[in-house]
Biopython code that builds the backbone (N, CA, C, O; Angstrom):
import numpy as np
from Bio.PDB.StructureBuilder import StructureBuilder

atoms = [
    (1, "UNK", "N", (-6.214, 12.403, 39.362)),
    (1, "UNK", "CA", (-4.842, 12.656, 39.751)),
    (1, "UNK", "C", (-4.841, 13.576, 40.974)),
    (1, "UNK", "O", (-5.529, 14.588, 41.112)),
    (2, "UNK", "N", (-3.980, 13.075, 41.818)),
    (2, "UNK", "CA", (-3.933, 14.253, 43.292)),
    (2, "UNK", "C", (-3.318, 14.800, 42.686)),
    (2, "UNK", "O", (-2.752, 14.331, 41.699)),
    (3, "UNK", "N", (-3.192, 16.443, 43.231)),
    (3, "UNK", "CA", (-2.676, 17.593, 42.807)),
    (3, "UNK", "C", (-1.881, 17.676, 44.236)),
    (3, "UNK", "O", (-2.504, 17.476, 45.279)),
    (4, "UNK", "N", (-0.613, 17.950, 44.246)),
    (4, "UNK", "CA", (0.294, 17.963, 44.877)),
    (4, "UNK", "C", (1.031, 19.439, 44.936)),
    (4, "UNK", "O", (0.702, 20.233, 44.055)),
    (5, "UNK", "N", (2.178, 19.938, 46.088)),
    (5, "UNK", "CA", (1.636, 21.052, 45.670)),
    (5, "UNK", "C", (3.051, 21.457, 44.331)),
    (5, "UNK", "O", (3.156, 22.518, 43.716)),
    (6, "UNK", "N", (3.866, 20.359, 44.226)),
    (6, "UNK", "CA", (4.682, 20.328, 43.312)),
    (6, "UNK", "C", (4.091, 20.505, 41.568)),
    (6, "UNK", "O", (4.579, 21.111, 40.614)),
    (7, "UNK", "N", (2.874, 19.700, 41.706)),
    (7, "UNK", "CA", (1.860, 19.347, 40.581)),
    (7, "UNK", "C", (1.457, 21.134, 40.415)),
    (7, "UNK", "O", (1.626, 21.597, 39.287)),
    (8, "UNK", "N", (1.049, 21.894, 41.288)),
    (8, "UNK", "CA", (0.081, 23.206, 40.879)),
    (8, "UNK", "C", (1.276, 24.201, 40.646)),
    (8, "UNK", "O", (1.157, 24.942, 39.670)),
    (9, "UNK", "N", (2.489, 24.324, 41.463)),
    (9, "UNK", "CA", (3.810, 24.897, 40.869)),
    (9, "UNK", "C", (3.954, 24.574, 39.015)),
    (9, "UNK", "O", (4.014, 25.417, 38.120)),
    (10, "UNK", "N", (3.970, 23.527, 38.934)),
    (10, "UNK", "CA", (4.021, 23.006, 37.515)),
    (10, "UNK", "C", (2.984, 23.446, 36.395)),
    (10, "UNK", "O", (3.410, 24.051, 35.412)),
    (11, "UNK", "N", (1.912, 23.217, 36.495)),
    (11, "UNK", "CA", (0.489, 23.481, 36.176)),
    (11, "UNK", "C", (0.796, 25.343, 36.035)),
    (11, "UNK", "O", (0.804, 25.862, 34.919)),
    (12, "UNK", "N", (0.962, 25.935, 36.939)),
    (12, "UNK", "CA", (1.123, 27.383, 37.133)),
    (12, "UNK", "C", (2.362, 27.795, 36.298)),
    (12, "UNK", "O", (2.374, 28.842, 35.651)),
    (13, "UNK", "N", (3.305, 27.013, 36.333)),
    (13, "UNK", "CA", (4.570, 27.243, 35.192)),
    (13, "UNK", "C", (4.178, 27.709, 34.063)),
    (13, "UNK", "O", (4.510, 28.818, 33.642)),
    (14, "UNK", "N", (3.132, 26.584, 33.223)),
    (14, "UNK", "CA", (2.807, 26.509, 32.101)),
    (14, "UNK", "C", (1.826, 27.079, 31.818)),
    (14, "UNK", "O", (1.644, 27.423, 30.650)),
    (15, "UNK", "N", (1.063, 27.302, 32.637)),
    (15, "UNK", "CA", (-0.381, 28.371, 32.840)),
    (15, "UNK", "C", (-0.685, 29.176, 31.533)),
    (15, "UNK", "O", (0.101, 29.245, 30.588)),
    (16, "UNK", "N", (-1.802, 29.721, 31.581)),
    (16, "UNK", "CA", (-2.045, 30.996, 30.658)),
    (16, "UNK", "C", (-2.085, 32.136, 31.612)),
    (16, "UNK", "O", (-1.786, 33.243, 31.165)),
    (17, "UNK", "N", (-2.409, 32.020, 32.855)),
    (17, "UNK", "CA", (-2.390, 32.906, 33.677)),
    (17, "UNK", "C", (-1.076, 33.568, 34.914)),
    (17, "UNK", "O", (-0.372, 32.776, 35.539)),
    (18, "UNK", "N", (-0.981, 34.699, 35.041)),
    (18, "UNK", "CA", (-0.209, 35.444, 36.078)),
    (18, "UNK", "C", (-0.238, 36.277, 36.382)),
    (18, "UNK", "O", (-0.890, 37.098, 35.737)),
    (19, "UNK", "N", (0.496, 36.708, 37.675)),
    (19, "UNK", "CA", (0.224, 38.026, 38.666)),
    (19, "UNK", "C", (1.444, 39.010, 37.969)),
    (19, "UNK", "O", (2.584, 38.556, 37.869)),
    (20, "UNK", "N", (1.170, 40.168, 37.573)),
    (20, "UNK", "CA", (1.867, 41.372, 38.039)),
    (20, "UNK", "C", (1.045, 42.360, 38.718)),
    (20, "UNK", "O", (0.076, 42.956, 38.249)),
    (21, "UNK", "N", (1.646, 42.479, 40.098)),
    (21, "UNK", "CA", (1.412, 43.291, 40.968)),
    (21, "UNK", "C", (-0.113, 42.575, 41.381)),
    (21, "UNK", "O", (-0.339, 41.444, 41.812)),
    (22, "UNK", "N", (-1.094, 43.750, 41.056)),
    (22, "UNK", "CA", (-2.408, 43.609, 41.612)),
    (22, "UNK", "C", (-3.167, 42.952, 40.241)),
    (22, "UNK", "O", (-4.376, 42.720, 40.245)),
    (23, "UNK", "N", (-2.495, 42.744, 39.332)),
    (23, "UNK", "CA", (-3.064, 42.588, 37.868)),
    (23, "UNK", "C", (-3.116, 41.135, 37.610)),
    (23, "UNK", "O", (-2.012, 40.630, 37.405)),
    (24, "UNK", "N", (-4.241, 40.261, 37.568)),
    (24, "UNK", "CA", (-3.705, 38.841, 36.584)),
    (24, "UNK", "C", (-3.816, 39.218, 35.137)),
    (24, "UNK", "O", (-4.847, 39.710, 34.675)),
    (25, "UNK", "N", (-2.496, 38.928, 34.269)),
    (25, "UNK", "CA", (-2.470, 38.813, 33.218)),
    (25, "UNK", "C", (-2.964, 37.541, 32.343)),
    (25, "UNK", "O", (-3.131, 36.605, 33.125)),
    (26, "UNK", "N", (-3.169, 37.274, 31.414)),
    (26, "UNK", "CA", (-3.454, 35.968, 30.428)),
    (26, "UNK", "C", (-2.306, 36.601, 29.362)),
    (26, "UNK", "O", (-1.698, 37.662, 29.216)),
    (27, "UNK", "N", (-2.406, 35.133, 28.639)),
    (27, "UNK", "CA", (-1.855, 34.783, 27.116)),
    (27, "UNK", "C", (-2.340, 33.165, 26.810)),
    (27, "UNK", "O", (-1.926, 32.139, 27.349)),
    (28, "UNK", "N", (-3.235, 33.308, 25.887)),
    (28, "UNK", "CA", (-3.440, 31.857, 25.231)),
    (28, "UNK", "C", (-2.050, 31.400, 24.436)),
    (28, "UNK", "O", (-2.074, 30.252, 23.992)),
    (29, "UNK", "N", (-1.088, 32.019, 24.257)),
    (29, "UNK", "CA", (0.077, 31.227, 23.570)),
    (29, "UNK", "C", (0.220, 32.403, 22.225)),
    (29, "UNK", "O", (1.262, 32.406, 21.570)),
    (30, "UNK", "N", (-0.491, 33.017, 22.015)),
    (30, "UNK", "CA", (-0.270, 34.456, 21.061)),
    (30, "UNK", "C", (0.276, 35.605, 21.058)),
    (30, "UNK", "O", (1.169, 35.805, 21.882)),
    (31, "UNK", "N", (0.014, 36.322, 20.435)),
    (31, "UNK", "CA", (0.798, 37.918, 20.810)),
    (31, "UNK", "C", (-0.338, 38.503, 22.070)),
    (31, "UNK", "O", (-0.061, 38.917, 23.196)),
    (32, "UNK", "N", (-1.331, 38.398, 21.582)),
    (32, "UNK", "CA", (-2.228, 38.988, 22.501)),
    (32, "UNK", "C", (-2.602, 38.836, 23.940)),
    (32, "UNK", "O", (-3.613, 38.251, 24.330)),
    (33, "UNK", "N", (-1.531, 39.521, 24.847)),
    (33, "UNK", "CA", (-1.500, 39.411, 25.835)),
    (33, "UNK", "C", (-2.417, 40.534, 27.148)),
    (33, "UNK", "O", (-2.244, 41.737, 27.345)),
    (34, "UNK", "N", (-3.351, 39.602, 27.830)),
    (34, "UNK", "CA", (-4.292, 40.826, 28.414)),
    (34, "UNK", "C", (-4.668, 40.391, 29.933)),
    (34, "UNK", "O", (-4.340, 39.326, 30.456)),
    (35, "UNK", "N", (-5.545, 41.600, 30.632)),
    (35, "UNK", "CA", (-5.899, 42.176, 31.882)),
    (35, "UNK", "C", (-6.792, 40.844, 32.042)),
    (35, "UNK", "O", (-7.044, 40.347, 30.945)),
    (36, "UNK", "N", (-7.329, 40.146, 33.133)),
    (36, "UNK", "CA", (-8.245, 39.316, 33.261)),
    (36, "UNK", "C", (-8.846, 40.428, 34.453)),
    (36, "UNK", "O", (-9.979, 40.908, 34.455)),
    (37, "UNK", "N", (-7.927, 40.649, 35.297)),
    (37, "UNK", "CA", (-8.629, 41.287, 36.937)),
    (37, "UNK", "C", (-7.654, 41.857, 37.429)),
    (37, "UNK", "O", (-6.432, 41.769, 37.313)),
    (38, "UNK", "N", (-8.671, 42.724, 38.251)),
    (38, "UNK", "CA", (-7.535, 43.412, 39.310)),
    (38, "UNK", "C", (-7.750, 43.050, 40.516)),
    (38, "UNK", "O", (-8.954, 42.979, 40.762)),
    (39, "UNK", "N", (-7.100, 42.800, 41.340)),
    (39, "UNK", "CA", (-7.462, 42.474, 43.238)),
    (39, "UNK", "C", (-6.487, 43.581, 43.539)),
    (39, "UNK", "O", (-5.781, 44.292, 42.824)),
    (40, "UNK", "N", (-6.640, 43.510, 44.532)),
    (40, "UNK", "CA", (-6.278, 44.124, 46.025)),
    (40, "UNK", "C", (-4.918, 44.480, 46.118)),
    (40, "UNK", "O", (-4.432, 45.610, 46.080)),
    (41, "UNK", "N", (-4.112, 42.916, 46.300)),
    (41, "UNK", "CA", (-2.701, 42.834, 45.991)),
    (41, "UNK", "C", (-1.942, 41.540, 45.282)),
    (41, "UNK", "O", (-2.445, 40.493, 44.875)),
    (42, "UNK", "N", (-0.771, 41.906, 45.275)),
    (42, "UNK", "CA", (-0.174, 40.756, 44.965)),
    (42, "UNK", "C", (-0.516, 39.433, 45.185)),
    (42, "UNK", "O", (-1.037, 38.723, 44.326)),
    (43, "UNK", "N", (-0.293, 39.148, 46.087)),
    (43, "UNK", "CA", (-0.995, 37.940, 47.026)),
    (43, "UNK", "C", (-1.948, 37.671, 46.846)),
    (43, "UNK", "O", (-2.180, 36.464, 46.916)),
    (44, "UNK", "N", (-2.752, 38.328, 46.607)),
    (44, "UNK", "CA", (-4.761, 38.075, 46.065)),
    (44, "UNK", "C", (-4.575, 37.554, 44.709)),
    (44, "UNK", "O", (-5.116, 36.512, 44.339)),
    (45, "UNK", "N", (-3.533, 38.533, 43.687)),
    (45, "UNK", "CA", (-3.898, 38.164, 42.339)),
    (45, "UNK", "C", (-3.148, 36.581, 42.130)),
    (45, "UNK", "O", (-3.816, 35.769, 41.490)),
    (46, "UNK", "N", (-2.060, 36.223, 42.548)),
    (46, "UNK", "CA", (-1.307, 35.350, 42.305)),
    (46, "UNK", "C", (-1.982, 34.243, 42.178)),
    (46, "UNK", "O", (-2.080, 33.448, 41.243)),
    (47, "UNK", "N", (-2.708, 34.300, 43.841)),
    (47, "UNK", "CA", (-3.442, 33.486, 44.067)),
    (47, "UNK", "C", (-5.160, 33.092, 43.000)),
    (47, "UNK", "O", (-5.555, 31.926, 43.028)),
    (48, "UNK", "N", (-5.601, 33.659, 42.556)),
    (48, "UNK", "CA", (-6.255, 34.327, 41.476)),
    (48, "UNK", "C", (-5.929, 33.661, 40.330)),
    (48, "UNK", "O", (-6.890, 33.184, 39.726)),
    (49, "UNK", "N", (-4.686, 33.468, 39.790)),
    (49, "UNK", "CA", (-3.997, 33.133, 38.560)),
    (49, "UNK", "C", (-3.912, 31.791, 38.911)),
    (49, "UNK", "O", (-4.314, 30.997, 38.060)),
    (50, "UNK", "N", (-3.435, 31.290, 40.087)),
    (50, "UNK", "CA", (-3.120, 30.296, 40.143)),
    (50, "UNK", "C", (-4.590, 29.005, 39.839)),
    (50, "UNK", "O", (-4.624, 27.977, 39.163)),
    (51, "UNK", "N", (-5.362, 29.512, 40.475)),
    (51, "UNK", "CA", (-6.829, 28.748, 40.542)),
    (51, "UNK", "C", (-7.454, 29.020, 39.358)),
    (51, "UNK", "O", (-8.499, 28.449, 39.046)),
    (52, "UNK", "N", (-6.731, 30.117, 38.429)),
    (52, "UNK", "CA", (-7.486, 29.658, 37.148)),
    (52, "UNK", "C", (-6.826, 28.627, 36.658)),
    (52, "UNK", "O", (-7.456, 27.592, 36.441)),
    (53, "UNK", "N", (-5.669, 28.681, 36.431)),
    (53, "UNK", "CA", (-4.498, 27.978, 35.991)),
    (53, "UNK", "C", (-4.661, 25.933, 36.109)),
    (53, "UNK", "O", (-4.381, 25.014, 35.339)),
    (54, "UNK", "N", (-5.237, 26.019, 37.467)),
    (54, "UNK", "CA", (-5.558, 24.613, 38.270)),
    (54, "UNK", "C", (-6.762, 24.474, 37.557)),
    (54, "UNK", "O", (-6.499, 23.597, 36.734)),
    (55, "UNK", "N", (-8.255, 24.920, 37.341)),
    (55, "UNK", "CA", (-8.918, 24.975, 36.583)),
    (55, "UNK", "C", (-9.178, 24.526, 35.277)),
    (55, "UNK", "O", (-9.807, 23.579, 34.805)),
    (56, "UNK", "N", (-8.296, 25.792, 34.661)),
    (56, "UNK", "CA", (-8.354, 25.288, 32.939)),
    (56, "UNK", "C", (-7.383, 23.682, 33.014)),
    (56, "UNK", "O", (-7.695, 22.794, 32.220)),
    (57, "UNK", "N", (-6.390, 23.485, 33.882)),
    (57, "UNK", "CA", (-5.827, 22.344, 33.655)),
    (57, "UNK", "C", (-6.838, 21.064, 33.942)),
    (57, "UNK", "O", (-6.736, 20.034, 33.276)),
    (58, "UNK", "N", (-7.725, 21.202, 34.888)),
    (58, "UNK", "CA", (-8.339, 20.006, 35.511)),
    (58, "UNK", "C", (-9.615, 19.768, 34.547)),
    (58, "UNK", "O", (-10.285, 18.740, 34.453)),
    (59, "UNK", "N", (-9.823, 21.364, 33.645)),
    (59, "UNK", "CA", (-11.150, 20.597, 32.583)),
    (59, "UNK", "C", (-10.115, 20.147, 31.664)),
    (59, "UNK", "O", (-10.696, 19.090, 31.418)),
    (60, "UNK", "N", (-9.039, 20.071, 30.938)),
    (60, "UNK", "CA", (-8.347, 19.496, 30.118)),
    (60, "UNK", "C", (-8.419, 18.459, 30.341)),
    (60, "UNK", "O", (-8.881, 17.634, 29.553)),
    (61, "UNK", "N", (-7.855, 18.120, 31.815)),
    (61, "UNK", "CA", (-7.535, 16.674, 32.256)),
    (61, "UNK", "C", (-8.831, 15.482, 32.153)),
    (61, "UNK", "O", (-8.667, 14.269, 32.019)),
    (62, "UNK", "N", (-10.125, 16.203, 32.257)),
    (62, "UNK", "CA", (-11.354, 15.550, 32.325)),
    (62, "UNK", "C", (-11.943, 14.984, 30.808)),
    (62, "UNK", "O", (-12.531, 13.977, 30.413)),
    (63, "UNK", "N", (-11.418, 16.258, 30.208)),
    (63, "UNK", "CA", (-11.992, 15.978, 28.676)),
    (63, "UNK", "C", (-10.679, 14.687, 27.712)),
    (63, "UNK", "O", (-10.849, 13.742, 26.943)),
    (64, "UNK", "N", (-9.478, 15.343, 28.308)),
    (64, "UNK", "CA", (-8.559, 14.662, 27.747)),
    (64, "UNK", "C", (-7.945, 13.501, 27.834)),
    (64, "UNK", "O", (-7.477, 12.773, 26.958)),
    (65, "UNK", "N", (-8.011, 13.365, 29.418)),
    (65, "UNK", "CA", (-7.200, 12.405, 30.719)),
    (65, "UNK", "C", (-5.359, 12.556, 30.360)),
    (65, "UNK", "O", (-4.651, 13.561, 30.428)),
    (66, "UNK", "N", (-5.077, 11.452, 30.061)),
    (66, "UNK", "CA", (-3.618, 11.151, 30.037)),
    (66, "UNK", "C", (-3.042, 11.616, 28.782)),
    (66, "UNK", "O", (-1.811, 11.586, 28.758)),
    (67, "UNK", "N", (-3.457, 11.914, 28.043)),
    (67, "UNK", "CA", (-3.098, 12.360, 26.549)),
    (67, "UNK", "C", (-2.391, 13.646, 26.306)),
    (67, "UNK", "O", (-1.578, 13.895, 25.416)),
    (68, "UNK", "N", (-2.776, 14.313, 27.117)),
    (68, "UNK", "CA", (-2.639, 16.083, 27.382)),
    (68, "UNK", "C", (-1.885, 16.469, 28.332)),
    (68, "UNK", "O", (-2.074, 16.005, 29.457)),
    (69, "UNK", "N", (-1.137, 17.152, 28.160)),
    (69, "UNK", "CA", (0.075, 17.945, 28.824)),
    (69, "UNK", "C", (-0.362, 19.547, 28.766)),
    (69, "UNK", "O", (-0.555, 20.068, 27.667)),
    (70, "UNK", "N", (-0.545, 20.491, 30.297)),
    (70, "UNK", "CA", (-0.873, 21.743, 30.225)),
    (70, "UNK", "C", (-0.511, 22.580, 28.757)),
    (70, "UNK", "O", (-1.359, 23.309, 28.244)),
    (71, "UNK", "N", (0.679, 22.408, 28.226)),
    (71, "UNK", "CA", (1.223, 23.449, 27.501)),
    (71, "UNK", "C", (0.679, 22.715, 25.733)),
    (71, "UNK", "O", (1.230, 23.331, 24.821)),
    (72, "UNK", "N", (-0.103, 21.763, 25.333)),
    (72, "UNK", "CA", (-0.280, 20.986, 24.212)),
    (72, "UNK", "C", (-1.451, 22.021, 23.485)),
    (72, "UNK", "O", (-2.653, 21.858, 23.695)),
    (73, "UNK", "N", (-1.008, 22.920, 22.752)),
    (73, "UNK", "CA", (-1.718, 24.388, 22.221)),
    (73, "UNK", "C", (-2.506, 23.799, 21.339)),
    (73, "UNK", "O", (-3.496, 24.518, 21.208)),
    (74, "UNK", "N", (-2.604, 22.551, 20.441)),
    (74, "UNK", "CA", (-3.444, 21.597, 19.417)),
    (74, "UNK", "C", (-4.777, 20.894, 20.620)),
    (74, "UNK", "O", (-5.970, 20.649, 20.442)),
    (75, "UNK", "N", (-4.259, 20.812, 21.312)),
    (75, "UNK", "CA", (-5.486, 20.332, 22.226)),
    (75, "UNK", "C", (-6.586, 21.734, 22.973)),
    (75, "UNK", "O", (-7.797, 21.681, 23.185)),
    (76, "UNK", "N", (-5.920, 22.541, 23.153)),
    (76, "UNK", "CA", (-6.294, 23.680, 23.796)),
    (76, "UNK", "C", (-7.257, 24.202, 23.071)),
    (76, "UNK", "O", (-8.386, 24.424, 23.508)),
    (77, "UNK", "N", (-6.821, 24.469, 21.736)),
    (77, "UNK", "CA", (-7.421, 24.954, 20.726)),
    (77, "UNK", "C", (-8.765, 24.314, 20.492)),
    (77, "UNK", "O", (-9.788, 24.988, 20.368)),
    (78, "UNK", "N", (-8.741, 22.921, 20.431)),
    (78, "UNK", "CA", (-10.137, 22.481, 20.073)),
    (78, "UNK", "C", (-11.180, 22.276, 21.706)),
    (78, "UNK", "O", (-12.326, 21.892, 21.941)),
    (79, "UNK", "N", (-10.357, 22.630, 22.298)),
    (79, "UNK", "CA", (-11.372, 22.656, 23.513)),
    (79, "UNK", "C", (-11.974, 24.035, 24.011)),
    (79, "UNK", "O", (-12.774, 24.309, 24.905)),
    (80, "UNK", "N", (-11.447, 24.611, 23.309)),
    (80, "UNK", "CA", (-11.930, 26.468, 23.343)),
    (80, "UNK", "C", (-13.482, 26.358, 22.852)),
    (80, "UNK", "O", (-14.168, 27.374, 22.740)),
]
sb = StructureBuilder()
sb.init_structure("model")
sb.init_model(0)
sb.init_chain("A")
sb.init_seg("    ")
for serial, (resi, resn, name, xyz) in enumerate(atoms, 1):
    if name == "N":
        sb.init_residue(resn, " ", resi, " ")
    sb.init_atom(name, np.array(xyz, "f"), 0.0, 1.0, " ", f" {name:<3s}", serial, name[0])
structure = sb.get_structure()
């Protein structure tokens, strides 16, 4: 699938990953919400979040193909 840049907006919607400030945060879908990294700035981390985000989606997509939707927490789970 081309990744478009509408596609990585989307992908990043649903993400586990994001920027506050200099911080990427995670959440697998739990309470437990945490620090992955710190960069520089904003702009570094976002960017940061985002390419994990594109990442964890594109090994889903490989293992899964068409079946799987970023946010499908039953699929996630067994691919952990």
């Amino acid at each position: 699938m081309m990744l478009t840049k509408n596609k990585i907006k989307q992908i990043n919607k649903e993400g586990y990953y994001w920027a506050e400030g200099p911080v990427v945060m995670g959440n697998y879908g739990d309470t437990n919400t945490f620090t992955f990294c710190m960069c520089r700035n904003h702009t570094e981390a976002k960017a940061v979040a985002s390419g994990l985000n594109v990442l964890d989606w594109n090994e889903m997509e490989e293992e899964h193909g068409d079946l799987v939707q970023p946010d499908t927490e039953l699929v996630r789970e067994k691919s952990l």
